[in-house]
C-alpha positions as CSV (number, residue, x, y, z in Angstrom):
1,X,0.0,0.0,0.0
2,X,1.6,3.3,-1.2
3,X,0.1,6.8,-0.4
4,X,0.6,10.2,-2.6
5,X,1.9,13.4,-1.6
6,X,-1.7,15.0,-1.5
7,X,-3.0,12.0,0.4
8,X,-0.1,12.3,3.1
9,X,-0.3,15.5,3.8
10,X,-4.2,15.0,4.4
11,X,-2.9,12.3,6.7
12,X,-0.2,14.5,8.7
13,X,-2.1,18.1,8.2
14,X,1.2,19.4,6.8
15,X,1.6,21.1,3.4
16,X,2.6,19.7,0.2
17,X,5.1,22.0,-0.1
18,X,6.5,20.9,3.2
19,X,6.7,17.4,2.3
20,X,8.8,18.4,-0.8
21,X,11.2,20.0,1.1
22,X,11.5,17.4,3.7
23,X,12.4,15.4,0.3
24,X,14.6,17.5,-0.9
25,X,16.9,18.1,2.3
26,X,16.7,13.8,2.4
27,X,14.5,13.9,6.1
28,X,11.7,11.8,4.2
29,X,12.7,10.3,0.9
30,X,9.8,8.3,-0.3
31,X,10.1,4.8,-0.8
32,X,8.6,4.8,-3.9
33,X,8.0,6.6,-7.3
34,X,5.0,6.2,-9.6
35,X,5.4,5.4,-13.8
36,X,5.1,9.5,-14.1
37,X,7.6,9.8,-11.4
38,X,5.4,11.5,-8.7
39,X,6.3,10.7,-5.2
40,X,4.6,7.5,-3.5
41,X,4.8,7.2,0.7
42,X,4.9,3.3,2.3
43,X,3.7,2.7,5.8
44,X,7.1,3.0,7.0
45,X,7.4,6.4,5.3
46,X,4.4,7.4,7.1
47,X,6.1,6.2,10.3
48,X,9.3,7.9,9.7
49,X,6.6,11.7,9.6
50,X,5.1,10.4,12.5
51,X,9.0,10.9,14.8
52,X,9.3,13.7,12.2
53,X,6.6,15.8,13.5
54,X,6.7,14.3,17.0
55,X,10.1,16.5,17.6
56,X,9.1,19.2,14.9
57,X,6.5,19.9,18.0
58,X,9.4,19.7,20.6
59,X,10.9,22.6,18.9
60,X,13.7,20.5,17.3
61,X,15.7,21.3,14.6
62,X,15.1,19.5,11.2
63,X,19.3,18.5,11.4
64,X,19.1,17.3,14.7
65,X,15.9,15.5,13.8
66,X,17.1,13.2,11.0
67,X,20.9,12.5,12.9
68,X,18.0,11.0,15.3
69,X,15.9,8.8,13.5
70,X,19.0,8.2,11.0
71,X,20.4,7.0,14.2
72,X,17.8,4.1,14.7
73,X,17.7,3.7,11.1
74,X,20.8,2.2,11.2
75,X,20.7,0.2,14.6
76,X,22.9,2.7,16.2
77,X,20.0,3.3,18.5
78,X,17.3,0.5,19.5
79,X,13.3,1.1,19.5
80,X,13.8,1.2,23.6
81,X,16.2,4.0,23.2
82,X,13.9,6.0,20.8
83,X,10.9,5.4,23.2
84,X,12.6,6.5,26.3
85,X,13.9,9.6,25.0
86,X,10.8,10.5,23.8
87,X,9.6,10.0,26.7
88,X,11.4,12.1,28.5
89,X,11.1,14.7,26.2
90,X,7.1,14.6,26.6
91,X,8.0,14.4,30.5
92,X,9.6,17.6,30.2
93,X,7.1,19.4,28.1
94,X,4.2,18.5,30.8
95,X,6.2,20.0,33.2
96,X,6.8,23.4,31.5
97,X,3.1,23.8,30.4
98,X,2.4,23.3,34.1
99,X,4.5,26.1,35.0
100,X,2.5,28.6,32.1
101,X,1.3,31.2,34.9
102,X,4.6,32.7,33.6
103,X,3.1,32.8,30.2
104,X,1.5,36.8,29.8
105,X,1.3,38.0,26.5
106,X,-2.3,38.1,25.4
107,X,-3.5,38.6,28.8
108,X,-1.3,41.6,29.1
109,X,-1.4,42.5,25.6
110,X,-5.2,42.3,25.4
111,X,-7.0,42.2,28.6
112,X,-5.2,45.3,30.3
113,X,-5.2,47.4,27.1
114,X,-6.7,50.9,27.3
115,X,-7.5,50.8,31.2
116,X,-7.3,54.8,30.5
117,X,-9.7,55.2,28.0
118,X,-12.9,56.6,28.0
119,X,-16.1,53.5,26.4
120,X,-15.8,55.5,23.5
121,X,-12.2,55.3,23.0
122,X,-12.0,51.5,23.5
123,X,-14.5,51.1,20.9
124,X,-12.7,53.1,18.3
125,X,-9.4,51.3,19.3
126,X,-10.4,47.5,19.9
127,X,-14.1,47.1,18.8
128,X,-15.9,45.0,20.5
129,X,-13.8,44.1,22.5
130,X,-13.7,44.8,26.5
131,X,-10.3,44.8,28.0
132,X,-11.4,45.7,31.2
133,X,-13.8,42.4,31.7
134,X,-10.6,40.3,32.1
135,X,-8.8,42.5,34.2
136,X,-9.6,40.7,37.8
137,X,-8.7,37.4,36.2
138,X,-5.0,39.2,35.1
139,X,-4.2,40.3,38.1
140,X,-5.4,37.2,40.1
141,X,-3.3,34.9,37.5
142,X,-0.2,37.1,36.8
143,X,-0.2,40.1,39.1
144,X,2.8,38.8,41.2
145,X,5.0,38.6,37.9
146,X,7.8,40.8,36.7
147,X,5.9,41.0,33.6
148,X,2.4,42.3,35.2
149,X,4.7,45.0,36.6
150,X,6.9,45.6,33.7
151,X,3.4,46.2,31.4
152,X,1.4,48.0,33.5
153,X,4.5,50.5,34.1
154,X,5.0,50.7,30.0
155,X,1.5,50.9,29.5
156,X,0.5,53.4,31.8
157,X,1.2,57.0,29.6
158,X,0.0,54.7,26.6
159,X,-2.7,57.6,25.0
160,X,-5.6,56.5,22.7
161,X,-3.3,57.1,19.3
162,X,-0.9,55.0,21.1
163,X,-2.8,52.2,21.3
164,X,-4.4,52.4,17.8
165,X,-0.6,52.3,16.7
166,X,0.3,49.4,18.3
167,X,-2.9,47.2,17.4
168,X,-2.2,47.9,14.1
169,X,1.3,47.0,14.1
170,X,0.2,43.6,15.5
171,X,-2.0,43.2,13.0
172,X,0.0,44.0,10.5
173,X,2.6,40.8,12.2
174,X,-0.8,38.8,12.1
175,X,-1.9,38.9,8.9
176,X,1.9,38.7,7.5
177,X,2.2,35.8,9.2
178,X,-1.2,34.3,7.8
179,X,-0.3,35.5,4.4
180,X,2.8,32.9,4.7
181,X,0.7,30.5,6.2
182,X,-2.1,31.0,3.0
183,X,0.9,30.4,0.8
184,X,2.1,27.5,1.9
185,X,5.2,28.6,3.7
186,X,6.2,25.9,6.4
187,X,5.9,27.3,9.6
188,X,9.7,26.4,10.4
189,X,10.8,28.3,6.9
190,X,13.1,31.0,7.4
191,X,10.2,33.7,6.6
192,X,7.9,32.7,9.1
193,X,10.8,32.2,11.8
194,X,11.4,35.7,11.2
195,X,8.0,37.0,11.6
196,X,7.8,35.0,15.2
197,X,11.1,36.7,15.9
198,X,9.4,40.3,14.8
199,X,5.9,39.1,17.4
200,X,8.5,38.9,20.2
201,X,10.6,41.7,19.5
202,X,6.9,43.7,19.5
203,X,6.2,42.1,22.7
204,X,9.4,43.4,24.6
205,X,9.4,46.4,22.7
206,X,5.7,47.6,23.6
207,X,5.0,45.6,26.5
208,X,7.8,43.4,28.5
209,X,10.8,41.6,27.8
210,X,9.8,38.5,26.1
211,X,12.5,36.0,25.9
212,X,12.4,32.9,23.4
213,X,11.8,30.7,26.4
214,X,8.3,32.7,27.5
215,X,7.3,33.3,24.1
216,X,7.4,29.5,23.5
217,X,5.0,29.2,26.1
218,X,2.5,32.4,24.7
219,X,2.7,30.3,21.7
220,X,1.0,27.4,23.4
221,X,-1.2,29.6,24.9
222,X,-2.3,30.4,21.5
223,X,-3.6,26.9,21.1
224,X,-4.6,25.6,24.8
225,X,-7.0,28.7,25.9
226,X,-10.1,28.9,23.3
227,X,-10.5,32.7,23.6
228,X,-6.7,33.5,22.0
229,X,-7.4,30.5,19.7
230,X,-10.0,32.3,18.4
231,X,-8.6,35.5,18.2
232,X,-5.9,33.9,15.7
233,X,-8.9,32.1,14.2
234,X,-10.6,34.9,12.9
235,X,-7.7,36.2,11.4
236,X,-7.1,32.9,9.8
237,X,-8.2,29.5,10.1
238,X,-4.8,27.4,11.8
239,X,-3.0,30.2,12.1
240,X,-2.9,29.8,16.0
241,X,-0.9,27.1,15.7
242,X,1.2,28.4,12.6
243,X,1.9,31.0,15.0
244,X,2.6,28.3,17.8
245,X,4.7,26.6,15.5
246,X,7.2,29.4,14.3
247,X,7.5,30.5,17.2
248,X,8.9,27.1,18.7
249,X,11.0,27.0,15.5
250,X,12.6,30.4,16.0
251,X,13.3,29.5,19.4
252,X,15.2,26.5,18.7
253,X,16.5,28.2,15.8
254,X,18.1,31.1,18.8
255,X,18.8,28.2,21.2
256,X,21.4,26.1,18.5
């Protein structure tokens, strides 16, 4: 049983285009090639994506990633090995999204915007939107943090055209960001590491310092709580965790 490119990236809700380039680097060489030469995928191809995306989501780098499974590959490294260290890897990543009460952005970003502003001014600089309604649950969650302190301190001579700047400088990152996602730009792709590096930069820059480690954890933020899903969402469908993605990507990109 083979599988085409279109059907496999169905499977694995990656790109087609990603899946090429994972070809053409030599991470996932398919096993097989049809009579007009297009690229066929065996069960143990489909395997070999599964580790593939299994430490794409750890943040690892594509290198690093096919010395590993090369590694067992070749017997260098037995199934038990593989298992463990995955294992521990997953062990590890548990134990940092338990510790996400250091994880701000969009809480701070969004939920104390405009404290200042008159009704009318919020609506002219967020919509619909009510910053103040999740202001008890900021403070409550993250009010202890150098970060609560640093963005309320930042934020605090923000005027009304300050804060229409900034939104719009975000959502200019956004849909830059979803524009690459829309063209089929893999989310570990130089272009959209850059644009995670630019959200972060913002972050620090307008808010509080926002190191890769913290934004790693805003990204999965972006993902695990519903309302800043769906603040990516209606931007662009999957582009919370595109965003989630480069940003893990740039951070292991900074980290090697």
């Amino acid at each position: 049983m083979s599988y085409s490119v279109g059907q496999v990236a169905g499977f694995a809700n990656v790109t087609v285009r990603t899946l090429h380039h994972y070809d053409d680097i030599g991470l996932l060489v398919p096993s097989e090639r049809s009579h007009a030469g297009h690229r066929r995928y065996s069960d143990a191809d489909l395997d070999r994506l599964q580790q593939i995306l299994f430490y794409r989501e750890l943040g690892f780098p594509l290198e690093e990633i096919a010395t590993l499974l090369d590694e067992q590959a070749d017997g260098r490294a037995d199934p038990r090995t593989h298992l463990r260290r995955q294992h521990a890897l997953l062990t590890a990543r548990i134990e940092k999204l338990q510790k996400m009460v250091a994880a701000v952005e969009h809480a701070l970003e969004a939920h104390n915007m405009g404290i200042n502003l008159t009704p009318q001014e919020k609506f002219e600089v967020f919509g619909d939107f009510d910053p103040d309604q999740y202001e008890d649950e900021v403070r409550e969650r993250w009010g202890d943090t150098d970060a609560y302190r640093q963005s309320r301190q930042r934020t605090a001579s923000y005027t009304k055209e300050d804060w229409k700047r900034l939104t719009e400088e975000l959502n200019g990152i956004h849909r830059r960001m979803a524009d690459l996602m829309a063209s089929g730009v893999p989310a570990d792709s130089e272009e959209a590491m850059d644009a995670a590096e630019e959200h972060r930069q913002f972050i620090t820059r307008s808010y509080y310092d926002c190191g890769h480690e913290m934004h790693t954890c805003l990204g999965e933020m972006y993902v695990t709580d519903e309302r800043f899903t769906r603040t990516y969402e209606k931007v662009r469908p999957g582009l919370a965790v595109y965003m989630r993605d480069a940003i893990v990507a740039n951070a292991a990109r900074h980290a090697s």
